[in-house]
C-alpha positions in Angstrom: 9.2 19.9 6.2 12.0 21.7 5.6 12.3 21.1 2.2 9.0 21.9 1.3 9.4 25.0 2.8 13.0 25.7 0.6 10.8 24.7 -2.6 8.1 27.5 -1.1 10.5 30.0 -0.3 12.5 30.0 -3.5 9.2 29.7 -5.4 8.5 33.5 -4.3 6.1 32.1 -1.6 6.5 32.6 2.4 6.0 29.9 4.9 6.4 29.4 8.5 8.3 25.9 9.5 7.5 24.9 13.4 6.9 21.9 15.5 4.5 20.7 18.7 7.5 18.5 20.0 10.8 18.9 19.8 13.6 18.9 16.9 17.5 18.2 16.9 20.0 21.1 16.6 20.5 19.9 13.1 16.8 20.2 12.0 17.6 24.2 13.5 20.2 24.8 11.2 18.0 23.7 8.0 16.0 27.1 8.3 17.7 29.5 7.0 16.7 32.0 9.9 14.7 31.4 13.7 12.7 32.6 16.6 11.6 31.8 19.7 7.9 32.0 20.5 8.8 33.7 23.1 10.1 36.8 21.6 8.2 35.8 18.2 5.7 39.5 18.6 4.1 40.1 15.2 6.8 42.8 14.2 9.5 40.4 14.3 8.2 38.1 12.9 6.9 40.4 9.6 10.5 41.5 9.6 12.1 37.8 9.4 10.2 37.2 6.7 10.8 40.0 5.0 14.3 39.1 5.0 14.2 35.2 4.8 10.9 34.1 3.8 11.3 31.0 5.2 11.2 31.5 9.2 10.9 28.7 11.9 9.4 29.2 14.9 10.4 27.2 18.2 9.8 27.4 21.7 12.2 27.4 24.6 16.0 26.3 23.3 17.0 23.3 25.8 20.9 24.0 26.6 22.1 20.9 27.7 20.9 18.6 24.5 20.6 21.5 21.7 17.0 20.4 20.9 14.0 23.3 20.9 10.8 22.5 22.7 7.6 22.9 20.4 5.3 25.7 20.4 2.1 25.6 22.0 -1.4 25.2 20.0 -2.3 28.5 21.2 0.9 30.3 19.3 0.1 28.4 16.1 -4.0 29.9 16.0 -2.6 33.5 17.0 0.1 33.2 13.8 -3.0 31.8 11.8 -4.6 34.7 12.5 -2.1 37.4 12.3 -0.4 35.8 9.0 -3.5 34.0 7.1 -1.8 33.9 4.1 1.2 32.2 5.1 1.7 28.6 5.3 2.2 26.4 8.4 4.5 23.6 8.2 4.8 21.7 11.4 6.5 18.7 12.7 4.1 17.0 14.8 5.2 13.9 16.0 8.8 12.3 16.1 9.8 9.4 15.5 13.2 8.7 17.4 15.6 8.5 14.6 13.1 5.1 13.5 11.5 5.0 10.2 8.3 3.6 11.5 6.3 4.6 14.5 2.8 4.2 16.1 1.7 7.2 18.5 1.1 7.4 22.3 -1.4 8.8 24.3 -0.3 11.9 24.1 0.6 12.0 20.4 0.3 13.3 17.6 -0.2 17.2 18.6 -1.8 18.2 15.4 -3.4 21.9 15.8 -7.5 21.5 14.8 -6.7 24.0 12.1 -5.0 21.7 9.7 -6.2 21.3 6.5 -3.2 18.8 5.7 -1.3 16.1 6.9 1.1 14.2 6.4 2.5 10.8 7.7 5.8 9.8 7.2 7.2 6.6 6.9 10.7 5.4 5.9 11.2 2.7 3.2 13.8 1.4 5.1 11.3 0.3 7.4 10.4 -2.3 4.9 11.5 -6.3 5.9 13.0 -4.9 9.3 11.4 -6.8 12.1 8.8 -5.1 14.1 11.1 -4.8 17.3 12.1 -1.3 19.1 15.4 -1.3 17.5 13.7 -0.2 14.2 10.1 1.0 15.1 9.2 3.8 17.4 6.8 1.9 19.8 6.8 -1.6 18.1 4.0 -2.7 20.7 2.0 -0.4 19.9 2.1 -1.6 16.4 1.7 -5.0 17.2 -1.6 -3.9 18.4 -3.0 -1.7 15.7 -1.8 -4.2 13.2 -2.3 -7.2 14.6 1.2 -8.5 14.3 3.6 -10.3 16.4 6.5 -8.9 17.7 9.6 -9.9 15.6 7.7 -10.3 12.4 8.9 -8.6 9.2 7.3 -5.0 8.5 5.2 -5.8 5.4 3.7 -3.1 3.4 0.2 -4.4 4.7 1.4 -4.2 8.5 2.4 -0.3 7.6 -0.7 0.3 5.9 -2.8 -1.0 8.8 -0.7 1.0 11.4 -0.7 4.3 9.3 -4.7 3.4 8.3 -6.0 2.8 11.8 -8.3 5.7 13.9 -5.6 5.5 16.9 -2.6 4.9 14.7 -1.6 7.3 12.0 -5.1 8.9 11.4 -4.9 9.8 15.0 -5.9 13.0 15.8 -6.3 14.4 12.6 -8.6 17.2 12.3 -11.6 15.8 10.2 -11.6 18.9 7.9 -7.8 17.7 6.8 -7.0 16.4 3.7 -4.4 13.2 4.2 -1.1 12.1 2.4 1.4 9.4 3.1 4.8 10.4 1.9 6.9 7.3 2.0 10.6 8.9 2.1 14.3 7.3 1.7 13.2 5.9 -1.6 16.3 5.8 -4.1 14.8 7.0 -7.7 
């Protein structure tokens, strides 16, 4: 996401980086400026981007693990609507450090506005056995896919998960168009 939104930004463009969960203090630091939805009223934000073109947007700043809480659905429509022009990249579902993951009920929280998504999965996943030490809720894909627990993480097991209504086409808006970047690929 971020680096999209570098490539955007130093391309002449302006784009808005965001999330619906929550992202690491280090993800934070990748934008080259913030805000919190809190205090995010049109004029600052016209004035960020001004200055930075690339601007993140996060909620409520948790002090004890350095993480920022998402913004709500709501916020994302009202910066649709006051910024139309400006892309919206957001972050909405983690993954837990995993390359590989399968949502829960309450995932993924993708605003009905999309018009693009895009799953993520990490090569590395690749031959790793479907356990919770290297997928983000292994039973879950057990079930989408059809796998045992403890097998190896095939390309067909991934394309399965990420091809399945409750897996990684969950949730997505049906006007959105859908991509698969597979990342951690050494070229």
């Amino acid at each position: 996401m971020f680096r999209l939104a570098a490539e955007i930004a130093a391309g002449g463009g302006r784009v808005f980086t965001t999330t619906t969960t929550r992202i690491f203090a280090a993800q934070i630091k990748l934008a080259p400026a913030y805000l919190l939805a809190a205090e995010a009223t049109r004029g600052k934000i016209s004035a960020a981007q001004n200055v930075h073109r690339q601007l993140l947007v996060i909620g409520e700043l948790e002090s004890s693990s350095g993480k920022a809480m998402g913004v709500s659905a709501a916020f994302i429509t009202q910066l649709r609507r006051d910024f139309p022009e400006i892309p919206i990249l957001i972050e909405a579902d983690g993954s837990r450090m995993r390359p590989f993951k399968a949502p829960a009920a309450h995932e993924p929280v993708i605003p009905p506005e999309a018009t693009h998504v895009v799953i993520v999965v990490g090569a590395d996943a690749l031959g790793q056995p479907l356990t919770d030490q290297h997928v983000h809720r292994a039973e879950i894909v057990s079930q989408l896919s059809g796998t045992p627990l403890g097998s190896p993480l095939t390309p067909t097991i991934i394309a399965r998960t990420l091809t399945h209504p409750a897996g990684g086409l969950k949730n997505v808006p049906p006007q959105a168009k859908v991509s698969v970047l597979i990342n951690k690929v050494d070229m």
